[in-house]
C-alpha positions in Angstrom: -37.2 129.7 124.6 -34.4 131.0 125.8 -31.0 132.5 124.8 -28.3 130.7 122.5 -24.6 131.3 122.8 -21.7 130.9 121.2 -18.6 129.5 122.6 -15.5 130.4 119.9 -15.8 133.3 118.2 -13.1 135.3 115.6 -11.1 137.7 116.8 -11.5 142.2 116.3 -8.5 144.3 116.4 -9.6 147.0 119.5 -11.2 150.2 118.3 -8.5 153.0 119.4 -9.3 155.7 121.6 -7.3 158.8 122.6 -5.9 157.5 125.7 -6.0 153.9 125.0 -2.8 152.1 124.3 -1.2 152.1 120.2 0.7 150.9 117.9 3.3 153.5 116.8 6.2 154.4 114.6 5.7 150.8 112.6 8.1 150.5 109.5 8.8 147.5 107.6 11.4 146.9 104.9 12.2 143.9 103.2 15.7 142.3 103.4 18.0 143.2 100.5 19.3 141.5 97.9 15.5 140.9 97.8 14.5 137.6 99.4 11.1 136.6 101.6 12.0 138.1 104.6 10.4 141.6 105.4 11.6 143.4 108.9 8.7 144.9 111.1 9.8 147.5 113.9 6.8 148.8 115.9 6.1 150.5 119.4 3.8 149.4 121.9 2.5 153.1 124.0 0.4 152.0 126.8 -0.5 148.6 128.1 -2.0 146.4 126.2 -3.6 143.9 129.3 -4.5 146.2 131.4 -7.8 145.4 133.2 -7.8 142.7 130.7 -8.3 139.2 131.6 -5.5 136.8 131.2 -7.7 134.3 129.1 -8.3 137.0 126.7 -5.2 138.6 126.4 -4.8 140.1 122.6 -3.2 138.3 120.6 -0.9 139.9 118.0 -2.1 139.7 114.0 0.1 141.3 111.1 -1.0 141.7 107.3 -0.3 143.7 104.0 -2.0 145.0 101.6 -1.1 146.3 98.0 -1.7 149.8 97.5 -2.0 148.9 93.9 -4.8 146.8 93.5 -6.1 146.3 97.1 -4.8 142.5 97.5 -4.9 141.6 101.0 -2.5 138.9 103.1 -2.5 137.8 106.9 0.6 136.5 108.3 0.2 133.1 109.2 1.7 132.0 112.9 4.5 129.9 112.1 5.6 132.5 109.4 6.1 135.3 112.2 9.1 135.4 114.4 9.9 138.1 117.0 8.6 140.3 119.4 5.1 139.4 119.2 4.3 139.8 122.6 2.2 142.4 124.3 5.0 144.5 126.2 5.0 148.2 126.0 8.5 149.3 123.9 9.9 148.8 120.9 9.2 145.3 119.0 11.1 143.6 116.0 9.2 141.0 114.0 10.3 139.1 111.0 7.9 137.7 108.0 9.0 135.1 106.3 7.3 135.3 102.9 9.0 132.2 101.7 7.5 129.7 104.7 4.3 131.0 103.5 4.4 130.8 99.9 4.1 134.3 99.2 5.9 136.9 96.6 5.7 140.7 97.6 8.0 143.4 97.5 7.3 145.4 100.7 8.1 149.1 98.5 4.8 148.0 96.9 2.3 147.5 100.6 1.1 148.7 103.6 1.6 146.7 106.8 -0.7 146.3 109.9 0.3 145.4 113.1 -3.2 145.0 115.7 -3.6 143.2 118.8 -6.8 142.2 119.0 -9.0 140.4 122.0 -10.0 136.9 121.5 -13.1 137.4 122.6 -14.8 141.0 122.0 -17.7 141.7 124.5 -20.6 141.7 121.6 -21.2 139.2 118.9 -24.0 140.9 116.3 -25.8 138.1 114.1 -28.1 139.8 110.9 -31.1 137.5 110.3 -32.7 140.6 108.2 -32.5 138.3 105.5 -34.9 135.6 106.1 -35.5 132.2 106.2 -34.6 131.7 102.3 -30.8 133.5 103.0 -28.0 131.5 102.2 -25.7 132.7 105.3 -26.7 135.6 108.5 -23.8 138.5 108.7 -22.0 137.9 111.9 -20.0 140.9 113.2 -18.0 141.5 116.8 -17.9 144.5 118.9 -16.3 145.9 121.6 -18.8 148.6 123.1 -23.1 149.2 122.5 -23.9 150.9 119.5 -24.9 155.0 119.8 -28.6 153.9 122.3 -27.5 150.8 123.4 -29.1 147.8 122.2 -32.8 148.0 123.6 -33.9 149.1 120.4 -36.8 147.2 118.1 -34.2 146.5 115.4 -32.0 144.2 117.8 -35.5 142.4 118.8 -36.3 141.5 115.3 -34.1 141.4 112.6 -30.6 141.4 114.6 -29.5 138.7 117.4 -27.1 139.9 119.9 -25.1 138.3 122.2 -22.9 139.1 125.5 -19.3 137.8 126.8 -20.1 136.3 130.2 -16.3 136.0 131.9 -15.3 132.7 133.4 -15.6 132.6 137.2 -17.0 131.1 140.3 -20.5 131.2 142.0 -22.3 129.2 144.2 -25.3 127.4 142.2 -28.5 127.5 143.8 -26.9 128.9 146.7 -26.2 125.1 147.3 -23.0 124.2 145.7 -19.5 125.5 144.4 -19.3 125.9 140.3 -15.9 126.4 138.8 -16.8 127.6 134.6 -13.9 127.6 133.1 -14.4 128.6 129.6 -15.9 132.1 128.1 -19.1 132.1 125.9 -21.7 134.1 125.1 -25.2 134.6 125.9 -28.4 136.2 124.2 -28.8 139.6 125.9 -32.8 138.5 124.7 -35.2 136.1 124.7 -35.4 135.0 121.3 -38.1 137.0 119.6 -41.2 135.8 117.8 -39.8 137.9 114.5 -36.5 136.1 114.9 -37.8 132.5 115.4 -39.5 133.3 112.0 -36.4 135.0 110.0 -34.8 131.6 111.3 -37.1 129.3 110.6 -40.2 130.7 108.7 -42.8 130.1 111.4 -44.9 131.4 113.8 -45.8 129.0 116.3 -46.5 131.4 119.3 -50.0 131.7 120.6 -49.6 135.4 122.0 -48.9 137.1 119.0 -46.1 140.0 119.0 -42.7 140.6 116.9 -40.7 141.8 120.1 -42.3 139.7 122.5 -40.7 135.7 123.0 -41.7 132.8 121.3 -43.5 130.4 123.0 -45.2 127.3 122.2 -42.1 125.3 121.1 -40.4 122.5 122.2 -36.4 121.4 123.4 -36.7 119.2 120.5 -37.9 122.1 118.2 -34.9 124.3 119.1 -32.2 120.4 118.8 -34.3 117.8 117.2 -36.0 115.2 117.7 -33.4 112.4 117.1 -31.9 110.2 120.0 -28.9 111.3 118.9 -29.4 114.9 119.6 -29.9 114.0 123.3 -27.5 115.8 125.9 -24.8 115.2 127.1 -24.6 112.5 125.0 -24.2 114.5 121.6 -23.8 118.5 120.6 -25.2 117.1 117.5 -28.7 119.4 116.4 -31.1 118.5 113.7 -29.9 120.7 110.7 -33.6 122.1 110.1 -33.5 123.2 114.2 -33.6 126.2 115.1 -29.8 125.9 116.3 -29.5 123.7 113.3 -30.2 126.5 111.3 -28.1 129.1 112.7 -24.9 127.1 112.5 -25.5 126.5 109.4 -26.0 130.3 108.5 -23.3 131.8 110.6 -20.3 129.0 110.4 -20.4 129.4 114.1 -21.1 125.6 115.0 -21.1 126.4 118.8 -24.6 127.9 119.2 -26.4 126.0 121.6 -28.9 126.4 124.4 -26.7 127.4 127.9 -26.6 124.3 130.2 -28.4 124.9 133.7 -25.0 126.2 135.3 -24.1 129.1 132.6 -27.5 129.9 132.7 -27.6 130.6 136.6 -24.7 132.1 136.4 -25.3 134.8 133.5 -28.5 135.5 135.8 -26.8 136.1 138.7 -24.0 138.7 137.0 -22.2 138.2 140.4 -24.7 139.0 142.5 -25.9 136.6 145.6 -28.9 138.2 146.5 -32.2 136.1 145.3 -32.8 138.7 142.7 -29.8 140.2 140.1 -31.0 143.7 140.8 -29.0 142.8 144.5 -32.2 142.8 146.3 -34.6 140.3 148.0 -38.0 139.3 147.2 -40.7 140.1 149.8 -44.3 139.0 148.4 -44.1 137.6 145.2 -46.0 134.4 146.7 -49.2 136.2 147.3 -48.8 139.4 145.5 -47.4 141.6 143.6 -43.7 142.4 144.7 -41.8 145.8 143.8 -38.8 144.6 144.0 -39.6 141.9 141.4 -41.6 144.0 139.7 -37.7 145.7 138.5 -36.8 142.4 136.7 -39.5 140.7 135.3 -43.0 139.5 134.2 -44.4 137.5 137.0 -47.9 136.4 137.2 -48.9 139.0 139.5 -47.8 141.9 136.9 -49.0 140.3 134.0 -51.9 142.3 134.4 -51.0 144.7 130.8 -50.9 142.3 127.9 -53.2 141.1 125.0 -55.7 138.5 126.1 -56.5 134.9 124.3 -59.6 133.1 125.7 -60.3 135.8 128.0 -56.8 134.8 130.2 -54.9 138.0 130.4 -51.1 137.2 128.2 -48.1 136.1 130.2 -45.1 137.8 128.6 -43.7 141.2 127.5 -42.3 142.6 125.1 -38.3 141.7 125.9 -36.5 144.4 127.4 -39.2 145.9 129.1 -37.8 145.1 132.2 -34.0 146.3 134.0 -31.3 144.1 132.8 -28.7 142.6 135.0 -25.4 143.8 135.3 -24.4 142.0 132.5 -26.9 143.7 130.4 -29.4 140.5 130.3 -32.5 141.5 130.0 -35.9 138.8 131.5 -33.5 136.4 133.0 -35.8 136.8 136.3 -39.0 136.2 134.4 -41.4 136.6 131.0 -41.5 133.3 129.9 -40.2 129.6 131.1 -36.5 129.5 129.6 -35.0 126.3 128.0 -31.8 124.9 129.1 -29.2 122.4 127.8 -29.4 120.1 130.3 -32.5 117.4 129.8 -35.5 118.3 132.8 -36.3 115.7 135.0 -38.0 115.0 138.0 -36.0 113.7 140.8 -37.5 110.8 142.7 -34.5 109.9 145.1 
């Protein structure tokens, strides 16, 4: 069981750094004789899209808040005029309080002008909470926490997931792909301990919090409907697995990663037969160093707890070196399901 991803996600104002680009000498004053139009000057010091790609530009957000009692507003869209864009100078916007049924006086707030990415790199979901929690805390980031995310709390009781940047690769080293959308994908396998928090159960045979879950079904992680089938529907049983995190995050786009993204996150631009950039020599008939980087295999397997005297199959995840990306087992540990419905080809 492989990882899930999310294709829309809310946006995050960037965290400022010392030479990165900010927002500057912003004032705001509200017309006068009163009315429900407030004037927002601003400067832009640096540039904003710089290395950035174009399909996540930031996008421009303004809001107030009362200094009194801590109300908060966000400035709808079609209630901003102006200089919204991301230029580097001086910017004038207008609120229009009125268009938005609002009734401020700006001597009373604090304005906020961000720009914020679309899509931050790192999408955090809490399942500390357990099965019997109403929702799972969602939160964005832009960089690793202080250690990175290889740590036993991100294995268990906190789900990440990676921006993978739309692009083009040659699948199977047969055939041109275009993707042409962003999404995000588990930098994990998904854990025994979070298949439970999810769920409530433990269906794995090789027993280990960190280590995957195995021992479950496509239709365990959809449903078992016809109507669930792909491509046919992105429907999911609500008591699924995926079922379940929708329902708990709000993010209805979790979904297993059809073949294509899947190959594709692997790969983390490489075109070598392994993401590390190198090429297998002996995994066939023996144990291979250079696989040995990137995954469990079954001629490393040779470490794990044993069931019926056959020595275990998988690792703990993140045992192995990740990808460029920062995806960790993509090149091995345990069989990995994808959206798209397996099938032998006879023709």
């Amino acid at each position: 069981m492989k990882n899930l991803i999310a294709l829309t996600m809310v946006a995050l104002a960037a965290a400022a750094c010392a030479d990165a680009p900010q927002i500057l000498n912003m004032a705001a004053k509200q017309r006068y004789p009163w009315n429900g139009k407030v004037d927002i000057t601003f400067e832009i010091a640096g540039d904003l899209t710089n290395g950035v790609p174009a399909w996540n530009t930031p996008v421009f957000s303004l809001s107030a808040t009362n200094r009194a009692d801590g109300a908060y507003w966000t400035a709808a869209a079609d209630a901003v005029s102006g200089d919204t864009d991301t230029a580097e100078g001086l910017h004038h916007v207008v609120w229009d309080l009125d268009a938005q049924g609002l009734a401020f006086k700006s001597d009373e707030v604090s304005f906020s002008v961000t720009y914020a990415k679309p899509y931050p790199l790192y999408c955090v979901v809490d399942l500390s909470a357990g099965a019997d929690a109403e929702s799972y805390p969602v939160t964005m980031m832009d960089e690793p926490p202080d250690g990175g995310f290889n740590a036993n709390a991100y294995k268990t009781a906190k789900f990440v997931l990676r921006l993978i940047e739309p692009s083009s690769f040659r699948m199977g080293g047969s055939y041109d792909v275009t993707l042409t959308k962003p999404y995000y994908m588990g930098i994990f396998e998904v854990t025994q301990k979070q298949y439970e928090l999810v769920t409530g159960l433990l269906p794995s045979s090789y027993k280990g919090d960190m280590r995957p879950v195995e021992d479950i079904s496509w239709n365990h992680i959809r449903g078992e409907s016809a109507e669930f089938n792909w491509p046919m529907s992105n429907k999911v049983d609500e008591v699924s697995f995926i079922g379940l995190l929708r329902a708990k995050t709000g993010i209805k786009s979790f979904a297993l990663p059809p073949e294509a993204r899947w190959e594709y996150a692997c790969r983390a631009g490489t075109t070598n037969a392994l993401n590390n950039g190198k090429e297998m020599t002996n995994c066939r008939s023996g144990t291979d160093p250079q696989v040995d980087e990137v995954g469990r295999y079954y001629f490393n397997r040779g470490n794990g707890k044993k069931k019926d005297g056959k020595t275990n199959s998988h690792e703990i995840v993140g045992s192995y070196k990740p990808n460029a990306w920062g995806l960790y087992d993509m090149h091995g540990n345990v069989w990995e399901w994808c959206w798209d419905w397996w099938q032998i080809d006879l023709g």
